[in-house]
ROZANU-266939 format. One record per residue (C-alpha): residue number from 1; residue in one letter; x, y, z. Coordinates in Angstrom, 1 decimal, always signed. Layout:
BEGIN
k r x y z
NUM a X Y Z;
...
END
This chain:
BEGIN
k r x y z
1 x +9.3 -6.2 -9.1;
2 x +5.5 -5.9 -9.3;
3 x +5.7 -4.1 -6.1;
4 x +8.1 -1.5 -7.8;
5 x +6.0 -0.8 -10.4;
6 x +3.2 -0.6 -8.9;
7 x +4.6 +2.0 -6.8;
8 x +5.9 +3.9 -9.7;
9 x +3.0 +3.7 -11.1;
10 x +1.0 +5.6 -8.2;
11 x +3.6 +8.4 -8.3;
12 x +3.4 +9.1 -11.9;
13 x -0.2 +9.1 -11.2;
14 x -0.3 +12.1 -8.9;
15 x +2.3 +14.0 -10.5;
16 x +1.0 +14.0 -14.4;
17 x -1.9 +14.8 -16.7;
18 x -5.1 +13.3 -16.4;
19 x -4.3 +11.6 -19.6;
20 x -0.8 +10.1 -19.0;
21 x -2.1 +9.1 -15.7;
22 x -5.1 +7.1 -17.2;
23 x -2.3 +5.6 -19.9;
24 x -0.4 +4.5 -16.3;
25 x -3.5 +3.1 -15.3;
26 x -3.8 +1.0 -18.3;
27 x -0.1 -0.3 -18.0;
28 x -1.0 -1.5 -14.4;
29 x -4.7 -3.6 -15.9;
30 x -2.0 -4.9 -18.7;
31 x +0.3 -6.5 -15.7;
32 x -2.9 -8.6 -14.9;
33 x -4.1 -9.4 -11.1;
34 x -5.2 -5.9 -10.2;
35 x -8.3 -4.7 -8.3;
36 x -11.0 -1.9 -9.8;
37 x -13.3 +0.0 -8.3;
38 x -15.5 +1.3 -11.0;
39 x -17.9 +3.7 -10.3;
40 x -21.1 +3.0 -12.0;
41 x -21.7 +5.2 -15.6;
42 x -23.5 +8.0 -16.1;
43 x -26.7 +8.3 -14.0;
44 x -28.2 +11.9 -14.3;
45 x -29.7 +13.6 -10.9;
46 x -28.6 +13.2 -7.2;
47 x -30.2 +10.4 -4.8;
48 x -32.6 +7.8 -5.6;
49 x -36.3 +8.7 -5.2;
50 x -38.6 +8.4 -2.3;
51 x -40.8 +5.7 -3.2;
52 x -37.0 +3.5 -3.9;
53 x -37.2 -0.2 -4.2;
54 x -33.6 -2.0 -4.8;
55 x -36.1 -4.5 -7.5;
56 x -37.6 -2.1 -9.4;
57 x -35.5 -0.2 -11.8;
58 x -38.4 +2.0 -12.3;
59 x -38.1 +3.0 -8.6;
60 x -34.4 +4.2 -9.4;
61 x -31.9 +6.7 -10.7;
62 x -30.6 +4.7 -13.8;
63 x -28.6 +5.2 -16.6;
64 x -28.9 +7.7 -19.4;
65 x -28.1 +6.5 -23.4;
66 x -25.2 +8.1 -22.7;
67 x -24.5 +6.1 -19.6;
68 x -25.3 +3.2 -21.9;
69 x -22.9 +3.8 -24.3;
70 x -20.3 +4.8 -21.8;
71 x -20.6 +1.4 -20.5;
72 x -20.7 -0.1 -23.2;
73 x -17.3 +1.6 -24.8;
74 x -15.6 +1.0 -20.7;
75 x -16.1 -2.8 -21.6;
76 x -14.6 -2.4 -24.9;
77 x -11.4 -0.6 -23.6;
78 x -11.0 -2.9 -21.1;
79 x -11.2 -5.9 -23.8;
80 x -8.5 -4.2 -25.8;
81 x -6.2 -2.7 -23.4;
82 x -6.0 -4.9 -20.0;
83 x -5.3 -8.6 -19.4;
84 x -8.4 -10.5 -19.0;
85 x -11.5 -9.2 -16.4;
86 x -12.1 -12.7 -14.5;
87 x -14.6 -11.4 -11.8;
88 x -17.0 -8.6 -11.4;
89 x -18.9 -8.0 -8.4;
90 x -21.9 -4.8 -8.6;
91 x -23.5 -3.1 -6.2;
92 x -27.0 -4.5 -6.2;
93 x -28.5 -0.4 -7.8;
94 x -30.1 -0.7 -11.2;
95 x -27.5 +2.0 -12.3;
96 x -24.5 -0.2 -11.2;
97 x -25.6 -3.8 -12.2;
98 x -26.5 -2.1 -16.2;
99 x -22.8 -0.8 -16.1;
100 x -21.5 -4.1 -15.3;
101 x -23.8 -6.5 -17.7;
102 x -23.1 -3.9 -20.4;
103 x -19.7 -3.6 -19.8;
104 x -18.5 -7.1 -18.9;
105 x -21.9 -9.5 -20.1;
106 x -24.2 -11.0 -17.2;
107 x -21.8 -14.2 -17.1;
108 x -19.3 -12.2 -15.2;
109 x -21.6 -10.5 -13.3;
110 x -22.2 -11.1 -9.3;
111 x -24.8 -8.8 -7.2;
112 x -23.6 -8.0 -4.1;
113 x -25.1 -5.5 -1.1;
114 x -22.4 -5.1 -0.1;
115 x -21.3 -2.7 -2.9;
116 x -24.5 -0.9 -2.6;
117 x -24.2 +2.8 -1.3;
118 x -23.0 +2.7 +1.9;
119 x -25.6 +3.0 +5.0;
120 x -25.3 +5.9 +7.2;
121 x -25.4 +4.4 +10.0;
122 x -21.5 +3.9 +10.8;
123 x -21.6 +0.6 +12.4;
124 x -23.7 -0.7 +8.7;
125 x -21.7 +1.2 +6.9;
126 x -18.5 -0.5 +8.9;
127 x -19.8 -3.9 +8.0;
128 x -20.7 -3.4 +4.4;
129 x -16.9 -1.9 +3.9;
130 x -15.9 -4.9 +5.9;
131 x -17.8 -7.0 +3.4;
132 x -16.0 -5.4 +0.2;
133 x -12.6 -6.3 +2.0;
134 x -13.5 -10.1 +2.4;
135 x -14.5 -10.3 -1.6;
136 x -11.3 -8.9 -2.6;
137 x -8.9 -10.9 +0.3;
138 x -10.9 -13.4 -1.5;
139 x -10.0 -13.0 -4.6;
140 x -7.3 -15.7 -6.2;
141 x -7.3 -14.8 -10.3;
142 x -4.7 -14.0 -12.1;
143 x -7.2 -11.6 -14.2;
144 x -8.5 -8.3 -13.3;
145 x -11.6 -8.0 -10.5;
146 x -13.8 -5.4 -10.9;
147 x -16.5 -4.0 -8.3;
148 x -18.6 -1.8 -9.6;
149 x -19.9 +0.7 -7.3;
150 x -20.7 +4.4 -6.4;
151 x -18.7 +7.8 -6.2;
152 x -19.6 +7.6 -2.1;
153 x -18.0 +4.3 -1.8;
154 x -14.6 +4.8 -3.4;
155 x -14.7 +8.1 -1.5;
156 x -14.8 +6.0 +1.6;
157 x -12.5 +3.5 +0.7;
158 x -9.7 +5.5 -1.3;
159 x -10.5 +9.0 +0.0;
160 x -11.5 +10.6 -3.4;
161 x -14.5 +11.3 -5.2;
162 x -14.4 +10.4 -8.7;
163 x -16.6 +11.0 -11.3;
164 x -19.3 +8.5 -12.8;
165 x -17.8 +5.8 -15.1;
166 x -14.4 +6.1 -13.3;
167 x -12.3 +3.2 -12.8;
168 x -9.8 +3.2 -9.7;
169 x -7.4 +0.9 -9.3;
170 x -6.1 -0.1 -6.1;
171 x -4.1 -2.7 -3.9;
172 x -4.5 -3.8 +0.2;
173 x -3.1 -1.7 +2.5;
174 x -3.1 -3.0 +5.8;
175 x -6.8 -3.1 +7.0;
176 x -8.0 -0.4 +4.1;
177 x -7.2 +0.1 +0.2;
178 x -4.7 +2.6 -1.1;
179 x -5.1 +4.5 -4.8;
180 x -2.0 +3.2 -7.4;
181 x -4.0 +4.3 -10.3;
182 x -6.9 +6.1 -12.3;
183 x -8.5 +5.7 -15.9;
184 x -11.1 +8.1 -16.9;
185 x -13.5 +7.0 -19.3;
186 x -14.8 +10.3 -21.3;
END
């Protein structure tokens, strides 16, 4: 049955409005056991600097106020309209670790490289992907496990490039991950 919906659930998602497909999104986080990729919040510019250092904020892009807020109101939806969020992995980016602490509070909260942006290199960038699959084969809850991430990353996984502060929900499909659902946080 959960299979059905599920299924139903990705259809009406690519044939409606942005807004009835994020209220199918939020019928699939109500049904509990479902996998987010979140891409971090708003971030303004392109790139991290020159001089970047993965432990120095200071060294990176990082969020706006209203990136702050948006991550702040993405936690508060989620509180309200999904079952319970039992596990939140973040890439180890100052950008993406604020969304999650703000969003979900640091107890939740587990850094991981291998949600970081994706190396070029295509054997890296194979292992790192490789990495994200083992954390969610992993996963045993009954609640909702979010991985907070980057727009590159759910490109490569899902093959679309959302926005910042976009949550994608999605289910195994054979070696890779396959798109049953979208929520845009405005």
């Amino acid at each position: 049955m959960l299979r059905y919906v599920s299924a139903l659930a990705a259809i009406l998602f690519l044939t409606i409005s942005p807004a009835a497909a994020t209220e199918a999104g939020w019928a699939l986080l109500r049904q509990g056991g479902q996998i987010v990729l979140l891409v971090h919040a708003n971030a303004p510019g392109i790139g991290d600097p020159t001089h970047f250092d993965i432990d120095n904020c200071r060294t990176q892009r990082n969020l706006s106020e209203r990136g702050r807020q948006q991550a702040r109101r993405i936690g508060a939806l989620f509180a309200a309209r999904a079952e319970p969020v039992e596990k939140v992995y973040s890439s180890r980016y100052c950008r993406a670790l604020d969304t999650a602490r703000l969003a979900f509070g640091d107890r939740l909260v587990e850094p991981t490289d291998a949600l970081n942006q994706l190396p070029q290199d295509p054997d890296a960038a194979k292992l790192a992907s490789a990495a994200v699959m083992e954390l969610i084969r992993d996963y045993d809850g009954s609640g909702t496990l979010v991985l907070v991430t980057h727009p590159e990353n759910v490109a490569a996984f899902v093959g679309t490039t959302p926005r910042e502060g976009t949550a994608i929900i999605v289910e195994q499909q054979g070696d890779g991950l396959r798109q049953i659902g979208r929520i845009v946080f405005n």
